[in-house]
N, CA, C and O of each residue as an XYZ file, in Angstrom:
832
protein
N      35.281     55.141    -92.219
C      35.185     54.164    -91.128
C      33.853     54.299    -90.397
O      33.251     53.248    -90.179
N      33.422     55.211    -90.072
C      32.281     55.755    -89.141
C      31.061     54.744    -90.371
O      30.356     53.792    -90.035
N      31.179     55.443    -91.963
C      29.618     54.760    -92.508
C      30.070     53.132    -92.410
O      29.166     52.299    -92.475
N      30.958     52.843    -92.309
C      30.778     51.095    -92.194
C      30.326     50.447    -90.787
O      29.965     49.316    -90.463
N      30.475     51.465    -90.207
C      30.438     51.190    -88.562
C      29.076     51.348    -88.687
O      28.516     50.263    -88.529
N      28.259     52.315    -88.922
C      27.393     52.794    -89.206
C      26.354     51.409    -89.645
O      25.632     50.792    -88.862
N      26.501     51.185    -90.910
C      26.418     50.019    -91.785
C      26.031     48.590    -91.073
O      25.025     47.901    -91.241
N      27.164     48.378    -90.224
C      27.226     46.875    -89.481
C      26.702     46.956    -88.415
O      26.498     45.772    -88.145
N      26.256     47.659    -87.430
C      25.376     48.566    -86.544
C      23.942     48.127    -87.204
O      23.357     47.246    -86.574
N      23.518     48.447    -87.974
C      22.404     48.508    -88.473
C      21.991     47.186    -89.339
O      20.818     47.070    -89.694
N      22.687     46.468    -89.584
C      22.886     45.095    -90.132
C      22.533     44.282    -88.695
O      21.489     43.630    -88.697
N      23.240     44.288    -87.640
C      22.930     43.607    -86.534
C      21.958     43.971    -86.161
O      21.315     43.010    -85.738
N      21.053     45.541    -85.995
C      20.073     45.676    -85.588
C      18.499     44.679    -86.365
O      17.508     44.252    -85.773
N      18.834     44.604    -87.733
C      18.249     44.178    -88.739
C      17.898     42.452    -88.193
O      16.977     41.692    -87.895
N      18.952     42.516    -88.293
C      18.981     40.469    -87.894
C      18.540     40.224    -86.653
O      17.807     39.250    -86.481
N      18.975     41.231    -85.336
C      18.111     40.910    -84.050
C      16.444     41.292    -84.366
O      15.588     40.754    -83.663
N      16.167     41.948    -85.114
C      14.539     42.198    -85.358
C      14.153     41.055    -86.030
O      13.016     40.740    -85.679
N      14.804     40.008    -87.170
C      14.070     39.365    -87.873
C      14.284     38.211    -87.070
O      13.430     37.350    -87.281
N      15.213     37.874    -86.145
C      15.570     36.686    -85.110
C      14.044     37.025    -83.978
O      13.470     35.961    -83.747
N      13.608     37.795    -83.546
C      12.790     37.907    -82.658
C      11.442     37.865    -83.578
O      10.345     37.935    -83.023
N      11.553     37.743    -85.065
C      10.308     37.459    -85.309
C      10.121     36.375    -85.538
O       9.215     35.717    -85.027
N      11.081     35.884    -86.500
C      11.031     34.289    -86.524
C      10.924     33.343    -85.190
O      10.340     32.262    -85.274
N      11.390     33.696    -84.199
C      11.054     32.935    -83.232
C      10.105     32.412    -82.701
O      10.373     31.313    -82.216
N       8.981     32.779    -82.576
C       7.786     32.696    -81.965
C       7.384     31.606    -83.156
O       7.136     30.457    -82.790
N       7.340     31.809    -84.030
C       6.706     30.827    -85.272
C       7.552     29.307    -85.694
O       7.017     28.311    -86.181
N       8.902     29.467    -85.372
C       9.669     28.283    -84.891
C       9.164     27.267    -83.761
O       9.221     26.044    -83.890
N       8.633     27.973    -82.570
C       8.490     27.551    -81.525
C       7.342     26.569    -81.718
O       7.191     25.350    -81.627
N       6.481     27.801    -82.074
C       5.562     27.284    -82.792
C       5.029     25.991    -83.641
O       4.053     25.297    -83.353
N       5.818     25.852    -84.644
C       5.819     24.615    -85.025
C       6.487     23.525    -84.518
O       6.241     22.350    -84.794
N       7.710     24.113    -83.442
C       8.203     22.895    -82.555
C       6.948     22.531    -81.742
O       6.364     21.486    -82.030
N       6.558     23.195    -80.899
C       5.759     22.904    -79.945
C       4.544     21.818    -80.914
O       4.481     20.641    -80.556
N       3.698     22.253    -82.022
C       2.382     21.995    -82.623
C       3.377     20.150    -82.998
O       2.788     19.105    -82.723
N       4.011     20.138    -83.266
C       4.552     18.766    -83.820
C       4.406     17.932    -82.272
O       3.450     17.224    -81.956
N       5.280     18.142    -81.659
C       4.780     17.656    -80.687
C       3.517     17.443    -80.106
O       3.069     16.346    -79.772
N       2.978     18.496    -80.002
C       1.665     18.519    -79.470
C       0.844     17.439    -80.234
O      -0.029     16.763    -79.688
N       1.165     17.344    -81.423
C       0.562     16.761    -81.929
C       0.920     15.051    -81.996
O      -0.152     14.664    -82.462
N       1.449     14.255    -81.885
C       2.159     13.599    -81.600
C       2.090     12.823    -80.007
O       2.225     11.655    -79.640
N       1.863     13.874    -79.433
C       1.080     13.154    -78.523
C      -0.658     13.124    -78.123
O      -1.180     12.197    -77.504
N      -1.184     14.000    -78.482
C      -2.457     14.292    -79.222
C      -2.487     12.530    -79.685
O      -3.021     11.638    -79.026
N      -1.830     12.391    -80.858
C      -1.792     11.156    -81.695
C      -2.061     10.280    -80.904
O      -3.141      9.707    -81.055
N      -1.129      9.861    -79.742
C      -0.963      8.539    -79.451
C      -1.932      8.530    -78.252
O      -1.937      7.484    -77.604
N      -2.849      9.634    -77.800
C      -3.710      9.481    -76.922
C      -5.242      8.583    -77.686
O      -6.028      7.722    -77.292
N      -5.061      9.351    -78.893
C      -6.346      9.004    -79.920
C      -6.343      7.370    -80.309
O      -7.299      6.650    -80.600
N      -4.865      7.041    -80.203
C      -4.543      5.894    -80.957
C      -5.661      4.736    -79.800
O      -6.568      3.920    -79.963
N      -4.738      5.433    -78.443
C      -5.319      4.466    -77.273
C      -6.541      4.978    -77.008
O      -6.833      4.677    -75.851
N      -7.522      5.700    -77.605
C      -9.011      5.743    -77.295
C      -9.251      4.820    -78.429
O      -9.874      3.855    -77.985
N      -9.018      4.683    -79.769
C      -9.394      3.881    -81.016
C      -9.272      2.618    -80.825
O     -10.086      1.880    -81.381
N      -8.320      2.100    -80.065
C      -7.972      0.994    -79.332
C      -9.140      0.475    -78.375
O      -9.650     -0.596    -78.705
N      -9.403      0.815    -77.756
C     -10.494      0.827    -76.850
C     -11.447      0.657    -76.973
O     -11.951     -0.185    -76.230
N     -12.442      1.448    -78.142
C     -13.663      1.428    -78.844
C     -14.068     -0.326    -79.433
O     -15.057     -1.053    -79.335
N     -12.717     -0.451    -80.048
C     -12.765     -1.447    -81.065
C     -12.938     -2.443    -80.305
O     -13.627     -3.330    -80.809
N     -12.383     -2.720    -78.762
C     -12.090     -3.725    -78.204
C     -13.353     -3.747    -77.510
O     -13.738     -4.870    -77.186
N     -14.266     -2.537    -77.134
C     -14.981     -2.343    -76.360
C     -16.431     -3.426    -77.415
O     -17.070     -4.388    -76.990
N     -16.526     -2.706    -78.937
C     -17.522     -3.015    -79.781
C     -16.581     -5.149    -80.026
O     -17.456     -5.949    -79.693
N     -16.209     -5.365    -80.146
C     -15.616     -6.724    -80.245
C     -16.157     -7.617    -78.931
O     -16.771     -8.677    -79.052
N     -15.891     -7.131    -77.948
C     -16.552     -7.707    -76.255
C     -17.892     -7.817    -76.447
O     -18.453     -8.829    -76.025
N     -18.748     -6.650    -77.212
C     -19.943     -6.910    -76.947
C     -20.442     -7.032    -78.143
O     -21.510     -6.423    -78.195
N     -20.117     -7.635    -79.332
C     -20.397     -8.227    -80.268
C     -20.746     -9.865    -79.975
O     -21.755    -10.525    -80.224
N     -19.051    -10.333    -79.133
C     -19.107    -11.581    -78.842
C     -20.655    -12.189    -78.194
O     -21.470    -13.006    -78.623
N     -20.577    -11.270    -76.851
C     -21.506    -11.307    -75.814
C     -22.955    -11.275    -76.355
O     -23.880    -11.823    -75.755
N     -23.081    -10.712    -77.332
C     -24.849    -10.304    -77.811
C     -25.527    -10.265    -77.074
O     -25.032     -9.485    -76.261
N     -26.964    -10.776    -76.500
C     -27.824    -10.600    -75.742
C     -27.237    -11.277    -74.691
O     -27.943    -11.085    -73.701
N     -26.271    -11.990    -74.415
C     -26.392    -13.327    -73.250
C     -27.624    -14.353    -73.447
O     -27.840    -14.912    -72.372
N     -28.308    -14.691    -74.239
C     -29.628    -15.548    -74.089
C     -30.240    -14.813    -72.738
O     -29.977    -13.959    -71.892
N     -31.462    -15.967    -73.234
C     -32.682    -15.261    -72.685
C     -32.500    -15.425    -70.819
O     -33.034    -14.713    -69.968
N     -31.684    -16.459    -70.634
C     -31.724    -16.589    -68.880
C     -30.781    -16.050    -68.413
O     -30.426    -16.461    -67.308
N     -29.848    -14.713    -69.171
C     -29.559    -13.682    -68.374
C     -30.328    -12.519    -68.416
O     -29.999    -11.371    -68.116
N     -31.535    -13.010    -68.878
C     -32.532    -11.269    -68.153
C     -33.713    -11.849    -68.052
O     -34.750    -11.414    -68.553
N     -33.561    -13.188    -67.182
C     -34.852    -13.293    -66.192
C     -35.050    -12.592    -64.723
O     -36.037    -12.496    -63.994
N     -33.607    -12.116    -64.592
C     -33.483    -11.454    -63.308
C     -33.466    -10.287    -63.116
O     -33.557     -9.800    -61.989
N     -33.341     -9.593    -64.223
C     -32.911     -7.595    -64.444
C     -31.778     -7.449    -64.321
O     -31.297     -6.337    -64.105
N     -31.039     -8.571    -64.429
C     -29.393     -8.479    -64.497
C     -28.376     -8.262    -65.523
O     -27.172     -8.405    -65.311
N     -28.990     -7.841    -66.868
C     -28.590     -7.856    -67.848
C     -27.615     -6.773    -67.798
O     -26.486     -7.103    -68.159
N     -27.738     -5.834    -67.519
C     -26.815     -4.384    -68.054
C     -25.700     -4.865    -67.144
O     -24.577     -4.361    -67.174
N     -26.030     -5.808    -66.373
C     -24.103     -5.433    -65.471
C     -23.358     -7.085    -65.874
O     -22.202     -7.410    -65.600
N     -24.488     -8.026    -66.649
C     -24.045     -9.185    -66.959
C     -23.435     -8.813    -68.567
O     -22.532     -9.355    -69.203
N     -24.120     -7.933    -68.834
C     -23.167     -7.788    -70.782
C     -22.551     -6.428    -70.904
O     -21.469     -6.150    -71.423
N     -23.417     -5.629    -70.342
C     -22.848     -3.917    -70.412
C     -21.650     -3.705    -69.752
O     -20.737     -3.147    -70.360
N     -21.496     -4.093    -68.504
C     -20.451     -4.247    -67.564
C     -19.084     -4.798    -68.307
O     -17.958     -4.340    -68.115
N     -19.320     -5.549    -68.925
C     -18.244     -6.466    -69.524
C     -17.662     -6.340    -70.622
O     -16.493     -6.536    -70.953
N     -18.797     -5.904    -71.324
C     -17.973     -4.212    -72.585
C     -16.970     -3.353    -71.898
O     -15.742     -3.444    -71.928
N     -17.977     -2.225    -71.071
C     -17.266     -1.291    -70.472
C     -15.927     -1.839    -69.743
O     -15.046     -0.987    -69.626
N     -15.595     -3.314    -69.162
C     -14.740     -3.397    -68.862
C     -13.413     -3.458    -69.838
O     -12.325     -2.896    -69.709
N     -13.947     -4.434    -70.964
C     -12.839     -3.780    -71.701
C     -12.269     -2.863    -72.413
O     -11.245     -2.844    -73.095
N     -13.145     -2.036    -72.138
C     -12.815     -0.421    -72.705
C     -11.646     -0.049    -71.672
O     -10.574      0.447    -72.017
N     -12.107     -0.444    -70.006
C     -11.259      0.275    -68.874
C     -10.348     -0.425    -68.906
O      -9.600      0.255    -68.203
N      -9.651     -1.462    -69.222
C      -8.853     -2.739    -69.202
C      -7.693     -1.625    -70.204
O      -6.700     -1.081    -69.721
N      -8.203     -1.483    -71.828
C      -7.322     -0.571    -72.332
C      -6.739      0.837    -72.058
O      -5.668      1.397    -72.290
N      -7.844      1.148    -71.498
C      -7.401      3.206    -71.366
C      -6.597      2.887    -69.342
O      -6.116      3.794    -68.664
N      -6.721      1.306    -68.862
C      -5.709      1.930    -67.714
C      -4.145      0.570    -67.634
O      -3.297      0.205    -66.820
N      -4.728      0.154    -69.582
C      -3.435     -0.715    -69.444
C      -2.289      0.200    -69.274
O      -2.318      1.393    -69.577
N      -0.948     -0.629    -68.610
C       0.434     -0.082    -68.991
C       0.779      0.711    -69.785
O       0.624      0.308    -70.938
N       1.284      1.908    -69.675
C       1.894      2.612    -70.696
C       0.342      3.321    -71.296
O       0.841      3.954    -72.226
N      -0.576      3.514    -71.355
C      -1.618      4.039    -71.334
C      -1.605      5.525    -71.303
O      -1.744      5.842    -70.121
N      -1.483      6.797    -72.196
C      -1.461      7.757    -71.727
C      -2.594      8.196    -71.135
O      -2.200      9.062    -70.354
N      -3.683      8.117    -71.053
C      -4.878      8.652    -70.933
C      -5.531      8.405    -69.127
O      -5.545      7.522    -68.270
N      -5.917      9.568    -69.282
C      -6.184     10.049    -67.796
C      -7.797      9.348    -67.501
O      -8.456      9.796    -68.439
N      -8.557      8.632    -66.805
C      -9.464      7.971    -67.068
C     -10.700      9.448    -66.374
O     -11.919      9.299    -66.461
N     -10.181     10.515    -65.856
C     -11.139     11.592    -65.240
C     -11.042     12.209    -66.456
O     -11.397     13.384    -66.371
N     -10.589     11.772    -67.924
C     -10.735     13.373    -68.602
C     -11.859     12.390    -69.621
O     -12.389     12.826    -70.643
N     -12.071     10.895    -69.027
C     -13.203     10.362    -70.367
C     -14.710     10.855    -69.666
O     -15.330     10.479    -68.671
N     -14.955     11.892    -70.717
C     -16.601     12.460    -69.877
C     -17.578     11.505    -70.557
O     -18.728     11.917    -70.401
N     -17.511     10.249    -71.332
C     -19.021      9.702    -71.277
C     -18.395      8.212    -72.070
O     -17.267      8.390    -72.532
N     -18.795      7.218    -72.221
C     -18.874      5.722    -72.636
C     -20.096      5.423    -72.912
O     -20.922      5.324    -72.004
N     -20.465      5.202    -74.374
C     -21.925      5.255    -74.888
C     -21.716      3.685    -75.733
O     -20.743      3.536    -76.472
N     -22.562      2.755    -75.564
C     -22.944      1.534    -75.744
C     -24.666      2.211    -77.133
O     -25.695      2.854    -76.922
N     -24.144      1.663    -78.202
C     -25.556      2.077    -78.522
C     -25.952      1.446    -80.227
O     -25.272      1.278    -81.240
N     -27.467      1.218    -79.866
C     -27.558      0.383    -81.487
C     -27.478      1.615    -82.730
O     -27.954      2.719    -82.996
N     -26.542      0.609    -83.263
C     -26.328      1.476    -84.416
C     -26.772      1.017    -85.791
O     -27.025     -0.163    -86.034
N     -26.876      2.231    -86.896
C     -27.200      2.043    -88.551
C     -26.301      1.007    -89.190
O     -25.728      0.098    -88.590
N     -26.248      1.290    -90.627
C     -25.153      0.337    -91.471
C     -24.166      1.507    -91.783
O     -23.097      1.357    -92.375
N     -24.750      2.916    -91.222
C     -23.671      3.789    -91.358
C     -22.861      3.523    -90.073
O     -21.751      3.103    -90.402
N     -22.950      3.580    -89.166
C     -22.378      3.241    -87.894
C     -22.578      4.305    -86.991
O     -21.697      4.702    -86.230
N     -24.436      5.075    -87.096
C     -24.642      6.387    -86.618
C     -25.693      5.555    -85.556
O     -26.301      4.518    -85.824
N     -25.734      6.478    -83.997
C     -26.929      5.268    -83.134
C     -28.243      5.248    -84.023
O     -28.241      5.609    -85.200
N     -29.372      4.788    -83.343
C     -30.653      4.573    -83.982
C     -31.161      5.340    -82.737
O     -30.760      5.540    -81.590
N     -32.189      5.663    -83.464
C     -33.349      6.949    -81.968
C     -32.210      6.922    -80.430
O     -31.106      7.450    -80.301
N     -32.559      6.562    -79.999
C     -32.694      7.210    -78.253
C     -31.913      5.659    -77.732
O     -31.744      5.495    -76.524
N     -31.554      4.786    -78.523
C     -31.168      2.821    -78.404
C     -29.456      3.520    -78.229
O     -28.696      3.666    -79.187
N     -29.067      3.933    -76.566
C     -28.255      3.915    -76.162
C     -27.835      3.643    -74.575
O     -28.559      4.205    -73.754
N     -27.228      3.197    -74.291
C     -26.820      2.874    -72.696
C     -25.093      4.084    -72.429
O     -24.054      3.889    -73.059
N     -25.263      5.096    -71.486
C     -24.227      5.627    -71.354
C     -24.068      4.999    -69.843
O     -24.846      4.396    -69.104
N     -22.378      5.520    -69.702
C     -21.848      5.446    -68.698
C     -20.859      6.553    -68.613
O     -20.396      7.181    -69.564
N     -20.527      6.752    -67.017
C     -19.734      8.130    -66.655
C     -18.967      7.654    -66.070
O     -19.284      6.637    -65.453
N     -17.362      8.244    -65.968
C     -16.730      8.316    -64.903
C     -17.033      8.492    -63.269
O     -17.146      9.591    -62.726
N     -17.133      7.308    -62.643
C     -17.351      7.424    -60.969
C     -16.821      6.512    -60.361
O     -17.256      5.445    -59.930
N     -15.353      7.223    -60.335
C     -14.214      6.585    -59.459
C     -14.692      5.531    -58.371
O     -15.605      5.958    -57.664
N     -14.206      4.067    -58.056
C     -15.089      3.742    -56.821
C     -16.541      3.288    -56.527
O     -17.006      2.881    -55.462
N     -17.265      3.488    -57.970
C     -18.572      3.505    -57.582
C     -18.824      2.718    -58.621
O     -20.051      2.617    -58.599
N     -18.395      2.049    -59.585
C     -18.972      0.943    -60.454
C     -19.349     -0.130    -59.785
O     -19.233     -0.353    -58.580
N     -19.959     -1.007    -60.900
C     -20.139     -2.556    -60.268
C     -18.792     -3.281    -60.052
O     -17.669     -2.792    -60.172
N     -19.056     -4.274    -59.783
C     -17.783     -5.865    -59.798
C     -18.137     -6.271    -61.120
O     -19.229     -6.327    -61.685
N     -16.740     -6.597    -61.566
C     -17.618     -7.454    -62.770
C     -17.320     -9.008    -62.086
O     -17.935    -10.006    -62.461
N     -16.445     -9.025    -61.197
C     -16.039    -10.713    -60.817
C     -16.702    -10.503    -59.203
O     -16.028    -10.134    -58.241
N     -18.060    -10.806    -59.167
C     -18.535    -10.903    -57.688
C     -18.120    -11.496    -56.970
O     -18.001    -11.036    -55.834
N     -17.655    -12.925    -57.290
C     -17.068    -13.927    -56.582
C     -15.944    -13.636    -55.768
O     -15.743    -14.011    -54.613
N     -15.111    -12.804    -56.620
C     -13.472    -12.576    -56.598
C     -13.295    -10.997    -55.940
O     -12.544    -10.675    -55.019
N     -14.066    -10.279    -56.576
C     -13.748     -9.078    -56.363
C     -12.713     -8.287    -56.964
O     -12.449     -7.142    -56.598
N     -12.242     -8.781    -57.708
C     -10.582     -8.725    -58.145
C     -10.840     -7.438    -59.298
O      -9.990     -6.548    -59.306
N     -11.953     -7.343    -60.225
C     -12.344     -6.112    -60.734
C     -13.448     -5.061    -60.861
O     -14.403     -5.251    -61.615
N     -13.307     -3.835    -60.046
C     -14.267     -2.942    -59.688
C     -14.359     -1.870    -60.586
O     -13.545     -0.956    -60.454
N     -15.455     -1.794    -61.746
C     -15.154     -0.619    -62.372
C     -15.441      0.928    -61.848
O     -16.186      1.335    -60.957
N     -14.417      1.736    -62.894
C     -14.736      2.886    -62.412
C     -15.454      4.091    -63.189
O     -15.177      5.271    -63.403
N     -16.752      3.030    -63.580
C     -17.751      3.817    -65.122
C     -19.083      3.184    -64.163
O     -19.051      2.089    -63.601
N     -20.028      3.975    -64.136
C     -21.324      3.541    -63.584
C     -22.361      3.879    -65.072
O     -22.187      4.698    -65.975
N     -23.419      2.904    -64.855
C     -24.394      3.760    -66.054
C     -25.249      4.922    -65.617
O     -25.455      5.136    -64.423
N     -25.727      5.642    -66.541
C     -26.371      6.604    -66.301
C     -27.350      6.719    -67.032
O     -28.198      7.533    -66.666
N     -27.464      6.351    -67.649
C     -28.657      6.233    -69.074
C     -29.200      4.764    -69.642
O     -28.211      4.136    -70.022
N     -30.343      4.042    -69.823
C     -30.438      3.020    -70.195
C     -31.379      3.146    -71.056
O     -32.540      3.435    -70.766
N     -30.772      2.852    -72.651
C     -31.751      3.224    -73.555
C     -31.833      1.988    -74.867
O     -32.228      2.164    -76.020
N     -31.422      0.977    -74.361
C     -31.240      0.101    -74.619
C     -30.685     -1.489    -74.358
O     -29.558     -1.946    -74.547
N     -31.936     -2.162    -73.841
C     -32.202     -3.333    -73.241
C     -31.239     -4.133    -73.971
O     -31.016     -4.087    -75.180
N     -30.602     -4.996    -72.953
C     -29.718     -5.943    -73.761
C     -30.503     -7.248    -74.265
O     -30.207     -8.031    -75.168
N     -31.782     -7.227    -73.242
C     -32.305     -8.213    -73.745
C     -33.396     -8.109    -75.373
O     -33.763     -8.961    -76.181
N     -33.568     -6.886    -75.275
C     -33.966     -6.313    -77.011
C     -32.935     -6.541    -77.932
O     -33.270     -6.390    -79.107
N     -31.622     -6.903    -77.695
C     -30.920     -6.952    -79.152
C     -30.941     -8.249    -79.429
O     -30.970     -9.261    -78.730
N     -30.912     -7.952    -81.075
C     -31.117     -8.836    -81.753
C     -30.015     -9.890    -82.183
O     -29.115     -9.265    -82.742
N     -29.733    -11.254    -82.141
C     -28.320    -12.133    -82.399
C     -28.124    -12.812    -83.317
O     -27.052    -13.178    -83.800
N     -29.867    -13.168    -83.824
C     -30.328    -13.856    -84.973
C     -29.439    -13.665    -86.463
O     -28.383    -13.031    -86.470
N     -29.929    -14.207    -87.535
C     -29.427    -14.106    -88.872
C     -29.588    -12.522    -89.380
O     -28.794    -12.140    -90.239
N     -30.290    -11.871    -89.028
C     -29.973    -10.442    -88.913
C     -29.861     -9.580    -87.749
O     -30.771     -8.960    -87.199
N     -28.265     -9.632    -87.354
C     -28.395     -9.205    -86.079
C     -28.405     -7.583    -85.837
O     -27.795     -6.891    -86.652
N     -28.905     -7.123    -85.025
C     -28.100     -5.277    -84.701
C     -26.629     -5.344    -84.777
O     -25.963     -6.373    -84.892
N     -26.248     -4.279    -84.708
C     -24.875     -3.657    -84.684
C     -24.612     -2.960    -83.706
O     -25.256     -1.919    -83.574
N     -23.460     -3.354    -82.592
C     -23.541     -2.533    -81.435
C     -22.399     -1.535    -81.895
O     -21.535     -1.836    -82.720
N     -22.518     -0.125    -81.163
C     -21.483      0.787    -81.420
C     -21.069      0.935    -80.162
O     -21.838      0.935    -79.200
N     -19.205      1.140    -80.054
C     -19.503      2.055    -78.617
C     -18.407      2.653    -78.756
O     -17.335      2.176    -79.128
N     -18.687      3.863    -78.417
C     -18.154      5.351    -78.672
C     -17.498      6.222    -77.358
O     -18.118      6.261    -76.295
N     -16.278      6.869    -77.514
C     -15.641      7.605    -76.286
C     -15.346      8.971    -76.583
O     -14.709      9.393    -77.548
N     -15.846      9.586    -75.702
C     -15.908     11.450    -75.445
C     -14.738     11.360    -74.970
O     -14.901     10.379    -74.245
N     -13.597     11.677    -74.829
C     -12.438     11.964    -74.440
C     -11.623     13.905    -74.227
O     -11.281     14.654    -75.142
N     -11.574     14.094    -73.125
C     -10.637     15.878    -73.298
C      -9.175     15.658    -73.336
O      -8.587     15.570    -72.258
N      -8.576     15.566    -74.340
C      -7.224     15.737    -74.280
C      -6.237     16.733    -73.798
O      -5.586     17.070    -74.786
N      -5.823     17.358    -72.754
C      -5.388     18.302    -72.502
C      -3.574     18.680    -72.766
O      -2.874     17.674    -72.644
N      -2.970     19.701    -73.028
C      -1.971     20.071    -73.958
C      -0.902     19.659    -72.879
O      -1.274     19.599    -71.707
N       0.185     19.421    -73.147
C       0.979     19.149    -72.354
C       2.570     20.295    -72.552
O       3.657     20.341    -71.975
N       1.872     21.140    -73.767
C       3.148     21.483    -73.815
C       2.606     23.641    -73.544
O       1.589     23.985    -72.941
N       3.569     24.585    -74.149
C       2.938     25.325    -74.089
C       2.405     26.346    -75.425
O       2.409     27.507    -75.833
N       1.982     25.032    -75.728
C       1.221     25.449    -77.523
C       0.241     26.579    -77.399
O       0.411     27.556    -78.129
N      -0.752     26.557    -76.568
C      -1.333     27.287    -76.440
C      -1.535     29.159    -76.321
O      -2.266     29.981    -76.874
N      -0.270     29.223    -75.120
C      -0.357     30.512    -74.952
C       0.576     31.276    -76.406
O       0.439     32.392    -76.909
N       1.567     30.087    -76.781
C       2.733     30.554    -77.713
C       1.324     31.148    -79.595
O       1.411     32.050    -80.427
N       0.523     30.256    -79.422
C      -0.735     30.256    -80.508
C      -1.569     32.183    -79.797
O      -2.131     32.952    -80.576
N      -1.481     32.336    -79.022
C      -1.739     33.521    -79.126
C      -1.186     34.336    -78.831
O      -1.910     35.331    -78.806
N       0.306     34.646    -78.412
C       1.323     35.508    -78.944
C       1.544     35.695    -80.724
O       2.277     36.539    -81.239
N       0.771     34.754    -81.409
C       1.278     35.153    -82.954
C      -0.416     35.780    -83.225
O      -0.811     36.227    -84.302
N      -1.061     35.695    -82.234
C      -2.594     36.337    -83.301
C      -3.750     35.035    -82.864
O      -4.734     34.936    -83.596
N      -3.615     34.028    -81.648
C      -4.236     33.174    -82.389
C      -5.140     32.190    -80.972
O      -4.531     32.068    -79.909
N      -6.032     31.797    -81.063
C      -6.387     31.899    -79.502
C      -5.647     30.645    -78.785
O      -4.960     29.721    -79.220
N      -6.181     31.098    -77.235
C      -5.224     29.996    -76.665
C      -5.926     29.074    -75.911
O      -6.654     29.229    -74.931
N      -5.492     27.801    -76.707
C      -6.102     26.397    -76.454
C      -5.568     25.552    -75.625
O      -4.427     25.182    -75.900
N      -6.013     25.180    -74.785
C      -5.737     24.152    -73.603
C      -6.180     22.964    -73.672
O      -5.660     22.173    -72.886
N      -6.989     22.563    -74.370
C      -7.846     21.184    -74.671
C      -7.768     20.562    -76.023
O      -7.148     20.860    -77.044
N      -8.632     19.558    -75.692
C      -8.880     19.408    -77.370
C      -9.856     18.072    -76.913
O      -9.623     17.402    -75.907
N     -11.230     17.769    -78.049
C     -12.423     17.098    -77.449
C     -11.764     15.918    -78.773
O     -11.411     16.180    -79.923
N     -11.791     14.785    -78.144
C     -11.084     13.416    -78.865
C     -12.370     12.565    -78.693
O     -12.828     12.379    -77.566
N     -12.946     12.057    -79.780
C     -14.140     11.003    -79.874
C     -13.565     10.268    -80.790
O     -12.755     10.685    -81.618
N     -14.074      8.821    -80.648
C     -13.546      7.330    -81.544
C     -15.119      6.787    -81.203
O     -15.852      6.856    -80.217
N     -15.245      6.128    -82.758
C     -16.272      5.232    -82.393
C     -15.999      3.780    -82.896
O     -15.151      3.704    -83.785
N     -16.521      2.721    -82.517
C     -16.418      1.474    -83.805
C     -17.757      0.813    -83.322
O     -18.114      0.573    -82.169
N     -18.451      0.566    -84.597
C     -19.474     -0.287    -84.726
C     -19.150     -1.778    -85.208
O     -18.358     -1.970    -86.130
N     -19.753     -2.752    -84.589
C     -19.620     -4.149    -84.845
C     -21.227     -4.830    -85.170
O     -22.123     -3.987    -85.120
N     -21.618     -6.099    -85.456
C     -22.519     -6.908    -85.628
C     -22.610     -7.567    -84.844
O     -21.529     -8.139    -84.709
N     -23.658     -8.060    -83.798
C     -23.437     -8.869    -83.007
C     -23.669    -10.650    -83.455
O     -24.517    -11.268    -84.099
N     -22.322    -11.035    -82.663
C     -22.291    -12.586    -83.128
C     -23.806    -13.190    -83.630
O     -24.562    -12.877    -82.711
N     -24.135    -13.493    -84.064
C     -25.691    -14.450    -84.849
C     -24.934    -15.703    -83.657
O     -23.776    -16.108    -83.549
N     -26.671    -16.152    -82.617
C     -26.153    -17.451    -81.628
C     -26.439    -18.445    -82.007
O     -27.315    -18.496    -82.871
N     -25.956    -19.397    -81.627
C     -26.160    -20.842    -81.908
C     -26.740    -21.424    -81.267
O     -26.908    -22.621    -81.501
């Protein structure tokens, strides 16, 4: 009686050791699925964005020549990109935090869809401090200012060979679950972020 006791004693000890190892690596992949998953659908709504952003200012091309008799160009075509970039990342149901997008880059691009030299216009997050795009109305104030102007709207080209505008989003995705610290309880470091970029390049409309 004692060696069976003995026996089943040591059987339970066995299974609580391999239950406490398996655990962490269960969790593990619970947590990473998730994580990932929403990871996903943050990326989905930056990819979203890009596309809509490069489509706005495809349409738009230069504006003709009598929107940059005044120096009004970057907030008459640039503005109006960037707005529909902000239109998506603060539509409804939107996961994305608009303080974690660190840059909005407007910029002429290759036939690879890589910029060309220094032919970029950025913009930053500054809550409050954008232009209007509806002066009249007031009704929309963005919250992206430019910071960089490296490319004249009135330099692009609309003609039968037009440029290709790109515009591209720096995004920090941050973890929502606790993937991180659980990733270095098994050996493995611990990640809190994750850097999310989308780009889409378009052609700009050829004008009539």
């Amino acid at each position: 009686m004692s060696r069976w006791s003995l026996r089943d004693r040591h059987q339970r000890g066995q299974s609580l050791v391999e239950f406490a190892l398996i655990v962490p690596v269960l969790t593990l992949i619970l947590f990473g699925t998730l994580e990932f998953g929403l990871a996903f659908n943050h990326h989905l709504t930056i990819e979203y964005a890009t596309r809509e952003g490069a489509r706005t200012g495809s349409a738009l091309g230069n504006g003709g020549s009598s929107n940059c008799a005044g120096g009004t160009d970057l907030y008459l075509i640039d503005a109006q990109t960037v707005a529909a970039v902000q239109r998506i990342l603060k539509s409804p149901g939107s996961p994305v935090n608009l303080a974690d997008v660190s840059e909005i880059r407007l910029y002429r691009a290759d036939s690879a869809g890589n910029q060309i030299g220094t032919s970029a216009n950025v913009w930053h997050y500054t809550p409050g401090a954008g232009p209007d795009i509806d002066v009249s109305a007031g009704v929309e104030k963005l919250d992206f200012s430019a910071v960089s102007t490296g490319w004249s709207v009135c330099s692009r080209i609309d003609g039968p060979n037009p440029d290709s505008i790109g515009v591209s989003i720096s995004y920090t995705y941050r973890f929502s679950t606790p993937l991180g610290a659980i990733m270095q309880m098994v050996g493995g470091s611990n990640l809190t972020t994750l850097a999310i970029t989308d780009k889409t390049v378009m052609a700009l409309n050829p004008s009539v």
